[in-house]
N, C-alpha and C positions, 0 to 999 in steps of 0.2 A: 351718375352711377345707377341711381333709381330710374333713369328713364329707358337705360340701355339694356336693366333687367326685364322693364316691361317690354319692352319693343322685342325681346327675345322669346319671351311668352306671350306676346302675340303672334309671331312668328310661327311659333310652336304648334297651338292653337289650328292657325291657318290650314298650315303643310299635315297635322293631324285629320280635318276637316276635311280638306283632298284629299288623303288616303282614305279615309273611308268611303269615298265617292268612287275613288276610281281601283284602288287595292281589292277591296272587301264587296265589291259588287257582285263578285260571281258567287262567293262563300255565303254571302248573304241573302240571295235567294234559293240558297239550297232546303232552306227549310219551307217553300213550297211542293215538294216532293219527295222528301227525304224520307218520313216516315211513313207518307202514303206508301213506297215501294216496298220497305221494308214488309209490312201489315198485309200488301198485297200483293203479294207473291205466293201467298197462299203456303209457305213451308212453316208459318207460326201459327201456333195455336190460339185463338184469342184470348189469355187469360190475364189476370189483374197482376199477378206473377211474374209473366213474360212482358206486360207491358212496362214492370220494374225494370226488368232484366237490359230491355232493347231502349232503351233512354240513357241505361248508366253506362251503355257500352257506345251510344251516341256521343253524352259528353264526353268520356272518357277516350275515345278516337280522335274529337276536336283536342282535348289535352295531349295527347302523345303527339298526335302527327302535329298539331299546326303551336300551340303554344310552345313543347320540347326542341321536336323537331329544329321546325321553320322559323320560330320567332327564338327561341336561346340558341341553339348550333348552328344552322345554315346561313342567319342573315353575318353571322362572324364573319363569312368567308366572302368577304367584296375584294371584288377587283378595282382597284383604284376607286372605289365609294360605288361600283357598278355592280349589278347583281344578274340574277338570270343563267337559264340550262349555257348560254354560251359563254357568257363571264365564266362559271364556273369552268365548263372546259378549257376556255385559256389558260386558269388558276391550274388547274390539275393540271394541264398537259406540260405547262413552263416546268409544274414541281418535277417530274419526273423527266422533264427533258433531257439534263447527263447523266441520269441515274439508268435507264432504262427505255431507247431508243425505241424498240419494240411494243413495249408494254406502251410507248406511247403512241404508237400507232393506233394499236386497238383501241386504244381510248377514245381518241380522236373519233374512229368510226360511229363507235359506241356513242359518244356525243353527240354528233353529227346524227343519229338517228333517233335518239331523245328528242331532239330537234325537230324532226321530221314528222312529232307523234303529236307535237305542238300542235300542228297545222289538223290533225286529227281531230283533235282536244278543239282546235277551233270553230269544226264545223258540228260538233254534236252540241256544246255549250249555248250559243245563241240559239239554235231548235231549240235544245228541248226547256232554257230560259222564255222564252218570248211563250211556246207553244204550252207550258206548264201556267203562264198566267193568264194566260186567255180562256186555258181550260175551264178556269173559275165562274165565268159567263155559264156555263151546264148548271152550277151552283143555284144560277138566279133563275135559269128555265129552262128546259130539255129544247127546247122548241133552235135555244143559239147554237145545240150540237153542231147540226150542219154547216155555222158557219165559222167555229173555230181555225179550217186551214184558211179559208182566203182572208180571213183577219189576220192571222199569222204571216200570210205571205207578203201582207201589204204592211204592216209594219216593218217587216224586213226590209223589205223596198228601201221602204220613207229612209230607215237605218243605213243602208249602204248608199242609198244617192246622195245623201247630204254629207259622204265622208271628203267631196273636193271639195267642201268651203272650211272643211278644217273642225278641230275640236275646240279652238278656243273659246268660244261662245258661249255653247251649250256645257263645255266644259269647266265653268263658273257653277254651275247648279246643279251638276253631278253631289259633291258633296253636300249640300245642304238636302237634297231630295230622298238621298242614300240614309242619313242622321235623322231625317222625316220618319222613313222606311223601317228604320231599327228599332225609332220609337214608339211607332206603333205596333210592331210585331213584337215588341217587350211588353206595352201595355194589351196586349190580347192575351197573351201568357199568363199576365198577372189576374186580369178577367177570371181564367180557368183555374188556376191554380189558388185564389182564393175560396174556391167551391172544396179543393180536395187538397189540401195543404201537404197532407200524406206523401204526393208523389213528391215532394221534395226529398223522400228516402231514396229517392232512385242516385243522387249524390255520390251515396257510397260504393265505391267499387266492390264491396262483399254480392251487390245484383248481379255486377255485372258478373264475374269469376263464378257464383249459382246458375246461372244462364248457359253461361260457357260447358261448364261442368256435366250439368244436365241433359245439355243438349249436344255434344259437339259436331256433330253431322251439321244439324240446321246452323247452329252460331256461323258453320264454314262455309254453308250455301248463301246465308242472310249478309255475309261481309261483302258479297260484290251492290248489296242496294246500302249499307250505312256508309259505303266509301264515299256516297251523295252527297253527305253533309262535311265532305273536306274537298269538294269543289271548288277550283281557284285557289287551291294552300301555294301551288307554283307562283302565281302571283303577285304574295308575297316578299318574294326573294326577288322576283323576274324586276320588279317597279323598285324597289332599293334605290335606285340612283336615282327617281324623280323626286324620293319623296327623303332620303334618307332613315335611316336604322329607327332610331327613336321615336318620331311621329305614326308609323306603322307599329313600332310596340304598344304604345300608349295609346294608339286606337285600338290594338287588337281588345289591351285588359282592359281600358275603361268603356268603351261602347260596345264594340262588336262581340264578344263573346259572353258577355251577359247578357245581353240581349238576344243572341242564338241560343243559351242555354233558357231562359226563362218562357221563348217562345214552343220551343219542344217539349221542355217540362209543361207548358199550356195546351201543347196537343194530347199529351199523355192523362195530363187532367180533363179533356173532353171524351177522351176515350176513355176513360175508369166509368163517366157517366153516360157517353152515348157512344155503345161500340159500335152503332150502322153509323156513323162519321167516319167509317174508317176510309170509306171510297174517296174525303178529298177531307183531311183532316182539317188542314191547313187554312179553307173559304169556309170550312161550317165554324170555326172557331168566332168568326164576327155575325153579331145581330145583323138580320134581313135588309134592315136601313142600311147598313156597311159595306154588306158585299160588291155592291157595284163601284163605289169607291174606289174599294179594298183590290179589287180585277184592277181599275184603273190606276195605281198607283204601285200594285204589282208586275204591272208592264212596262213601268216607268222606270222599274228598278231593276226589273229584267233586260230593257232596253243599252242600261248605263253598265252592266254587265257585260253585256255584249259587245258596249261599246271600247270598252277597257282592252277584252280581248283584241278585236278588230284592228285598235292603235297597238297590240304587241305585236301583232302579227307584221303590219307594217315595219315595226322596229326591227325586228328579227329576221325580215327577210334581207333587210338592208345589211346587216351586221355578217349574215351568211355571202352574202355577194362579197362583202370586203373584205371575207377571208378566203374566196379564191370556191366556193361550193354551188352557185348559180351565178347564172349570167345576168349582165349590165342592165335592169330593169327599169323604167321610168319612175323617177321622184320626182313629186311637187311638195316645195317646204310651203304649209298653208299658215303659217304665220312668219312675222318678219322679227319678233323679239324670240321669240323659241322655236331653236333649232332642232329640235326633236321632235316639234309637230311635221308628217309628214303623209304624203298621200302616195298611193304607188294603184295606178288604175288596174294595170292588172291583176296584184293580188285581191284588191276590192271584191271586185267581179266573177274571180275564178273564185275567191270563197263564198261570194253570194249562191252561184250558180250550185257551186256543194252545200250548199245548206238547203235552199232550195229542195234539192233531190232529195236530201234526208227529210226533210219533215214530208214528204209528197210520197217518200219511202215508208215511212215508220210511222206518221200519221195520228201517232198519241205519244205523248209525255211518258209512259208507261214502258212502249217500243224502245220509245229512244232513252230508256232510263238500260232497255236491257245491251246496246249499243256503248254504252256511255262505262268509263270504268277501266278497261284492259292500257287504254292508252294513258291514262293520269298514274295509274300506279305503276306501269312499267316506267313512267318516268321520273317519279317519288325515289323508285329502286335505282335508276341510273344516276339521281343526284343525289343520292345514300352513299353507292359508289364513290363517286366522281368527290366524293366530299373526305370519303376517308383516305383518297389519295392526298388529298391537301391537309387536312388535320397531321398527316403521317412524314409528308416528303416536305409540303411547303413550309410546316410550323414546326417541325421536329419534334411533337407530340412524343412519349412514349409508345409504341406496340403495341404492350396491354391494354393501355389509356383507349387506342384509336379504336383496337378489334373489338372493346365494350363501348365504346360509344355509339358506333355506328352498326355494330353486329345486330344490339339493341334494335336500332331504329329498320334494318335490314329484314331482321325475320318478322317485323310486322308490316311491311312494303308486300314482304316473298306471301307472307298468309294474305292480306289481300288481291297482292296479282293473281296467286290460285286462283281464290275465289271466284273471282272477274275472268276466268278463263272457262269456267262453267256457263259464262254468256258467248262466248267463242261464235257458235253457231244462232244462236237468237240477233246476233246484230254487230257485237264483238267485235267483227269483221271488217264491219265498213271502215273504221277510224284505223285500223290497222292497215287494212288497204291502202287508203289514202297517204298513212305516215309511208308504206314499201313503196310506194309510185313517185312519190317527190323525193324519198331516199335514192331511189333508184337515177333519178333524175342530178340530185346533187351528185354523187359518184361521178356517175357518168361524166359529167361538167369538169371534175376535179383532175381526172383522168386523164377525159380528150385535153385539158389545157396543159396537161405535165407532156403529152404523147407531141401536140402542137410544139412548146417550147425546143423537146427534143429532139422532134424533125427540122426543126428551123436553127438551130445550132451547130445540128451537122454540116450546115451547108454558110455557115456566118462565115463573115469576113473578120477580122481582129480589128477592134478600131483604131487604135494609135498609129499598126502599123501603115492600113488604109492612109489613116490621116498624112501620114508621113513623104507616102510614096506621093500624093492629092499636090503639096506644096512642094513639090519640088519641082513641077510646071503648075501654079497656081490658077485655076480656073477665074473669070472676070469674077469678082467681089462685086455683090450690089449693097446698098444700103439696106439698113434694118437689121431683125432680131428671124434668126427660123429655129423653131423650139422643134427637136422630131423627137417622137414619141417612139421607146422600145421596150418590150420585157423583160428584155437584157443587156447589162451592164457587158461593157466593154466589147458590145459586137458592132459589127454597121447597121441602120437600118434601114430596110428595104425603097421605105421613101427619099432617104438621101440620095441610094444606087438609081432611082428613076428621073430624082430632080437633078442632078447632074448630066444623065444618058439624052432626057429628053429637053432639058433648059438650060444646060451648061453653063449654069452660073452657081456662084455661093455668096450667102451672104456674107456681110458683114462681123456679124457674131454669129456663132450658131452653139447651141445648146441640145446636149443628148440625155434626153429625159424619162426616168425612169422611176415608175410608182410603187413601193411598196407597202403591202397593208398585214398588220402584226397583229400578233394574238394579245394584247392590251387594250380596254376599250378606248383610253385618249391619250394624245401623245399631242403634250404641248408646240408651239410654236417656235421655240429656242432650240426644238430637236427637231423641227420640220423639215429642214434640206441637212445634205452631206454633197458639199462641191468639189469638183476634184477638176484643176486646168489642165488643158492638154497642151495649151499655146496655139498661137495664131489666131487667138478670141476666140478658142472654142472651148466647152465646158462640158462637163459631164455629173449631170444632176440627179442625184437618188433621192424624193420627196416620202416621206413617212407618213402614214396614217393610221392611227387606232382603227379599232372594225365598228367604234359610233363617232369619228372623227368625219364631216364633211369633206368630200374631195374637190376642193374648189382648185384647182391648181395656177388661175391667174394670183389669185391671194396670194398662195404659196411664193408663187416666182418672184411676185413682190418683195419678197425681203430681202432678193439679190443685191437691191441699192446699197445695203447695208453690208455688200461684200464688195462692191467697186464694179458690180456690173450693174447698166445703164437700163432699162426696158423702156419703151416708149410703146404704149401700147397700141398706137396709132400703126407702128409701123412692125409690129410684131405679127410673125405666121403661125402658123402652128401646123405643121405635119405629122400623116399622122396614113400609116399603114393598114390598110383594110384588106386581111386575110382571108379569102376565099377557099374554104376548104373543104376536100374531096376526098371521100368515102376509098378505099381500095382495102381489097383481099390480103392479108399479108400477118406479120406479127404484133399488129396494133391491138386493138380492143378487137372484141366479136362486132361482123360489119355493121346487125343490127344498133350496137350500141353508137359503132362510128355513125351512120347515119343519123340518129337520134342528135350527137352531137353536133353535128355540121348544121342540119336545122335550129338547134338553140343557137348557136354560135350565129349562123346567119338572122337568128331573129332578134338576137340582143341588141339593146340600146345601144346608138351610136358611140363612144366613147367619147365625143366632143361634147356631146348634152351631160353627159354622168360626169365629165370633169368640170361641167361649170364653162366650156370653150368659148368663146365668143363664136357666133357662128360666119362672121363676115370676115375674120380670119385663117379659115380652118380650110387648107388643104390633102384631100385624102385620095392616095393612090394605091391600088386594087393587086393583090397576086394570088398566083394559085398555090395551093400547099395540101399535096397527096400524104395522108395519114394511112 
C-alpha cells in the first residue's frame, strides 16, 4: 500500500514538473516585459503610489483570470479528460445540440474563429518571447542593439528546424529548465524586496480599487499592457489532457504563481529605489556578473515557451482537419510510444515564415507588445462564452448560478478586449489579420466540402439497389479484399463505377467504407466500426474517430476478424476516388471562394498518406466535379 502511495506521488511530482515546463512557459516569461510596458507607455505617472497601485492590479489580474477563472472554473469543463478552445466547442456545441439548432451554429462559427485567433496568438508569442530576451543583451552593452534581430532570427531558425526530430528529447528538460527559471526569477524578487519590504502592501486590493478610482481613463488605457502578465492562461486549459487537472493546479499554487508574484513585487521594489530601471526592469533587477547568464537562460525559457505553443499549434491543426474545417495536411508522429508527438511541415514553416515578418515588422519587444493582446482576450471572451453554454445546457447549472459566474468573469474579458482595442491601429491588426485569413480559409473548406457532397449526391447511384441489379448477371469475381473509399453511406462510389466500366471484374469481398469524425476528442476501439452486410461478401463500413483519435484505417479494419470477415493484407486494395473539382458561375459559393477551394482541395494530402494506406495497395481513379 506504502509503495502504491509513493509511486502515486512520484507520479504526481513528475506530470507536475512537465507542466511547469511546457503549461507555464508562456505565463512565465511574461514577466520579462510585463511591467516594462506597462511604466512605458508613458500614460503613468511615475509615482511610489502608482507603483502600489499597478502591481496589486498585476497580481490581482493573475488571481481573477488564471487562478478563478482557468484553474477553479474552466479546467472543470473537459471533454473526456481533454481540454482546449476545441474540446471546449465540442462540450458546448453537444450541450445545446436538441436544445437550439441555430444557436448552435453560431457557436460553432464563433469557435471555429476563437480558433483561428490561436494561430494569431501563435505568431506574436514566440517574437515577442525570444525578441524580449535577447533584448537584455542592450542591458550588458549598447554596442549588441544592432544585433538583437539577426540573434532573434537565428534562434528562431534553430527552434522551428529541429521541430521534424520531434519534442521528445529536448522535451525531458523543458521542465526542469522552466523550475530553474522560476527559481531564479523568485530569488531576484526576494533580492529587491528585501531592500523595501514595504511593497509587499501592494497585496491588498484596497491599491488596486485607489488606482482604479483615481485614475479611470489611464487604468482603461494601462489594461491592454497588464493583460501581458496572463500570457499563455489558454494554455492552461488547451494542455489538460497531457498533463491532467491536478498537476497544473498544484503547479500553478506551489511554483508558478509565487514566484510571478515575488518576481514583480521585486521589479516594483527596484523601481521604488531606481526609477531609470524602468526602460528594462526585468535585466537591471540582477547584478552585472548575472545579466549575461540571466539573457542566456532567459532565452532558454523563452525558447520552451515557444516551443509549447508550436506543439499546440500542431495539435490543433490536426483536431480542425478532423472536424471537416481544413484540408488533409501532412503528419509525421516523431515519436513511436506517444501519439501526440507530431510534426506537420507545413504549419511549421508557414508559422515560421509569420513570425519571421513580425519581428522584421515590429522590430522591438515594445511593437510587438502593442500587437500582442486583441487576440488572447477576444479568446479568454469566447471561452467565457462557450463555458456558460456548458455550465448552463451541459451540467444543468441553475441560470442565476451560470449568469454570475460567468458574467463575472465576461465583464472583465469585455474591459480588457476594450482596452486592447485602443492597440487596433499600433499593431492589433496583424494577429487579427492573420486569425480572418485562416478563418476565412477554414469556411471556405467547410463550405466547398458540404457544396462537393451535395453535388456528388445529386448525381449518386443507391447502393444496394446498384448492388442488386450488378448480381443478377455477376461480373468475374477475382480474389482478394477491394476496400473503396466514400463520404457517403449508401451511395456507389465513383471508383467502383470505373473499376467495373474499365476492368470488368469484382472482387472477391468487397467493402464500402466510410470515415466519420465527431465532436468528442477519443472514441475508443469497441466503437470504432458499425458494419452493416449487404450479401454477396460485400459490406458497408462506417469507421469512427474522435478529432485527437489517429486515422489509421488498416488498424481499424483489423478488427473485422473479430466479425467473421477475413483480411489478408497481402491481397487487400484499396480504392479510392480522386475528385477533380472545377470552379463554375452558378448558385454555389462566390467564384472567388470556389476557386480558392478547388486549389486546397487540389493541394491536400493524398487521403491514402492521412489514412495511414499502405501505398503499394492503393488504387486511385480521377473525375471531374463542376461546383
Amino acid at each position: 500500500m506504502g509503495s502504491t502511495a509513493s509511486e502515486a506521488k512520484s507520479s504526481l511530482t513528475a506530470l507536475t514538473v512537465g507542466a511547469v515546463g511546457v503549461v507555464y512557459g508562456d505565463i512565465g516569461t511574461s514577466v520579462l516585459y510585463a511591467v516594462k510596458e506597462v511604466f512605458g507607455s508613458g500614460h503613468v505617472p511615475f509615482t511610489h503610489l502608482n507603483v502600489y497601485g499597478v502591481l496589486s492590479i498585476i497580481f490581482w489580474t493573475l488571481t481573477i483570470i488564471v487562478s478563478l477563472k482557468y484553474v477553479a472554473l474552466v479546467l472543470r469543463a473537459d471533454n473526456h479528460g481533454e481540454g482546449g478552445l476545441v474540446a471546449m466547442l465540442a462540450l458546448a456545441s453537444q450541450s445545446v445540440k436538441d436544445k437550439a439548432p441555430a444557436l448552435r451554429k453560431w457557436m460553432l462559427l464563433i469557435g471555429i474563429f476563437g480558433t483561428c485567433l490561436f494561430y494569431g496568438d501563435g505568431v506574436i508569442t514566440p517574437a515577442i518571447s525570444v525578441l524580449s530576451a535577447v533584448e537584455g543583451l542592450e542591458v550588458v552593452s549598447h554596442t549588441f542593439k544592432r544585433m538583437v534581430i539577426p540573434i532573434t532570427l537565428v534562434v528562431l531558425f534553430v527552434l522551428f528546424w529541429v521541430q521534424k526530430r520531434g519534442t521528445a528529447g529536448i522535451g525531458k528538460a523543458f521542465g526542469p529548465i522552466m523550475v530553474l527559471w522560476f527559481v531564479v526569477i523568485a530569488a531576484l524578487g526576494i533580492y529587491h524586496i528585501v531592500g523595501h519590504p514595504e511593497i509587499l502592501w501592494a497585496l491588498s486590493p484596497h491599491h488596486a480599487l485607489r488606482f482604479i478610482f483615481a485614475q479611470p481613463l489611464i487604468t482603461f488605457i494601462i489594461l491592454g499592457a497588464v493583460v501581458l502578465c496572463v500570457t499563455g492562461g489558454e494554455a492552461l486549459y488547451a494542455d489538460m489532457g497531457h498533463f491532467g487537472k491536478k498537476p497544473i493546479r498544484v503547479a500553478w499554487f506551489s511554483i508558478v504563481m509565487p514566484c510571478l508574484t515575488l518576481n514583480y513585487f521585486g521589479q516594483g521594489a527596484l523601481l521604488l529605489a531606481e526609477p531609470e530601471a524602468v526602460k528594462n526592469p526585468f535585466f537591471h533587477m540582477a547584478p552585472d556578473w548575472l545579466t549575461l547568464p540571466l539573457v542566456g537562460l532567459a532565452a532558454m525559457a523563452a525558447v520552451i515557451a515557444s516551443q509549447a505553443l508550436i506543439s499546440g499549434a500542431f495539435s490543433v491543426t490536426k483536431q480542425v482537419i478532423q472536424l471537416g474545417y481544413l484540408p488533409r495536411l501532412q503528419i509525421r508522429h516523431t515519436s513511436t510510444k506517444d501519439k501526440g508527438q507530431i510534426y506537420m511541415p507545413f504549419v511549421n514553416w508557414a508559422l515560421f515564415a509569420m513570425i519571421v515578418l513580425a519581428v522584421v515588422l515590429f522590430r522591438s519587444s515594445s511593437n510587438l507588445a502593442a500587437a500582442y493582446g486583441i487576440a488572447v482576450t477576444l479568446d479568454m471572451l469566447i471561452t467565457t462564452v462557450l463555458t456558460f453554454f456548458v455550465i448552463r445546457y451541459g451540467w444543468g447549472y441553475p441560470l442565476w448560478l451560470c449568469v454570475l459566474a460567468t458574467g463575472f468573469f465576461f465583464a472583465i474579458d469585455l474591459a480588457f478586449f476594450s482596452s486592447n482595442l485602443l492597440k487596433l491601429f499600433d499593431g492589433g491588426w496583424f494577429p487579427l489579420l492573420i486569425g480572418g485569413c485562416i478563418f476565412t480559409l477554414m469556411i471556405t473548406w467547410k463550405d466547398g466540402r458540404d457544396l462537393l457532397i451535395s453535388t456528388l449526391r445529386t448525381s449518386a447511384i443507391d447502393l444496394k439497389a446498384f448492388l442488386e441489379s450488378v448480381f443478377m448477371a455477376p461480373p468475374v469475381r477475382v480474389e482478394g479484399t477491394a476496400v473503396f473509399m466514400t463520404s457517403q453511406t449508401d451511395v456507389v462510389p465513383n471508383a467502383l463505377l470505373h473499376n467495373l466500366k474499365h476492368n470488368k471484374v469484382l472482387h472477391e469481398q468487397n467493402l464500402f467504407v466510410t470515415v466519420r469524425s465527431h465532436e468528442v476528442p477519443w472514441i475508443g476501439m469497441d466503437k470504432r466500426l458499425q458494419v452493416d452486410a449487404l450479401g454477396h461478401d460485400c459490406w458497408q463500413i462506417i469507421v469512427h474517430y474522435g478529432f485527437k483519435n489517429d486515422q489509421d484505417l488498416p488498424k481499424a479494419l483489423a478488427l473485422l476478424s473479430g466479425r467473421g470477415i477475413k483480411l489478408n493484407p497481402m491481397s487487400t486494395s484499396y480504392f479510392l476516388s480522386r475528385d477533380i473539382v472545377t470552379p463554375t458561375l452558378g448558385s454555389g459559393m462566390m467564384l472567388w471562394r470556389e476557386k480558392l477551394f478547388a486549389q486546397m482541395h487540389h493541394s491536400a494530402t493524398a487521403a491514402a498518406e492521412f489514412l495511414n494506406l499502405p501505398s503499394n495497395a492503393v488504387v486511385e481513379l480521377g473525375s471531374k466535379v463542376e461546383i
